[in-house]
N, C-alpha and C positions, 0 to 999 in steps of 0.2 A: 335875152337882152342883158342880163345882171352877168352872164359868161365874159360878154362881149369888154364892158365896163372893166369888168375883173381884169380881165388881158391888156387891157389898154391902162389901167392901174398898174401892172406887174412890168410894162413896158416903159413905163414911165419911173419907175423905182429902179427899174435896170440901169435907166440911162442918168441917174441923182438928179431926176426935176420931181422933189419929194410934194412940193404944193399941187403938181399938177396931177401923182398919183393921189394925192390926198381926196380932190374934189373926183378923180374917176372911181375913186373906190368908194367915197359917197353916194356917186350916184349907181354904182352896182348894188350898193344896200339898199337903198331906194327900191330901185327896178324890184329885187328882190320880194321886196317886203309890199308890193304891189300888186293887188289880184288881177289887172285890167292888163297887165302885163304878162298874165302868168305865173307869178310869181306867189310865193307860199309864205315866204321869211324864212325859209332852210335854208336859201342859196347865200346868203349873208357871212355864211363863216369864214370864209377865205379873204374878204376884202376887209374881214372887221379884224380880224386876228393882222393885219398884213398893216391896217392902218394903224394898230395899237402902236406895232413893231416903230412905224415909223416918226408916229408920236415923241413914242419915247425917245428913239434918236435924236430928237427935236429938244428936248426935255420937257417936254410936257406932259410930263407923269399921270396926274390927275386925268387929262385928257387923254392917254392912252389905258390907262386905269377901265377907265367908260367903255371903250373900246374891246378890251379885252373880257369885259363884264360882258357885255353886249354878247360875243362870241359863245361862251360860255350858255348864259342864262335866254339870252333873245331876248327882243321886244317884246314889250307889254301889249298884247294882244296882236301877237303874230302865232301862226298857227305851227310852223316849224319851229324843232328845233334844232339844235347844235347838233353839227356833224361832229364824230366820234375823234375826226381826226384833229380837230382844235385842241383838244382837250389838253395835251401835253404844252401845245405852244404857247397858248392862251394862258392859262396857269401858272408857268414860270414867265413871262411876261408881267404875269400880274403881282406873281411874286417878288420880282424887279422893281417894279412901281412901286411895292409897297414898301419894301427898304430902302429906294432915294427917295419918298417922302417921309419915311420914319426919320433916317441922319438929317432931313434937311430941317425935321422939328427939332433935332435934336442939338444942331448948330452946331 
């Protein structure tokens, strides 16, 4: 089900209706991070790294900040983790965040 979300996130990001990839790629973390589902919290990384991305586009730094934490570290009492392949996106994503919040302290 967290695939399904993710695709219908990624189809909706294609098409720039970013709010409604935003709540599909919620609830692909969801589903994810759901045992009754199936779900483990491993399947999270694609929709969390995807929403950071699109956060940011957003400028919501902070909030994509989370996002790309999220990808990285997981949830607090989620049993998987980060897929290997996050690592680069997520990172320099976060690394973005954190220099337009550094200039934006910095005025």
């Amino acid at each position: 089900a967290s695939r399904a979300w993710e695709c219908l996130g990624a189809s909706y990001d294609a098409l720039g209706r970013h709010s409604a990839a935003l709540k599909a790629y919620a609830r692909a973390i969801e589903t994810a991070a759901d045992p009754a589902n199936g779900g483990d919290g491993g399947e999270r990384t694609y929709a969390a790294v995807r929403s950071g991305a699109l956060l940011q586009q957003m400028g919501r730094a902070r909030d994509a900040r989370e996002m790309y934490a999220s990808a990285l570290y997981g949830e607090e009492g989620s049993e998987g983790g980060p897929d290997a392949t996050a690592y680069a996106p997520a990172l320099l994503g976060l690394a973005e965040c954190l220099s337009l919040e550094a200039s934006a302290a910095a005025g």
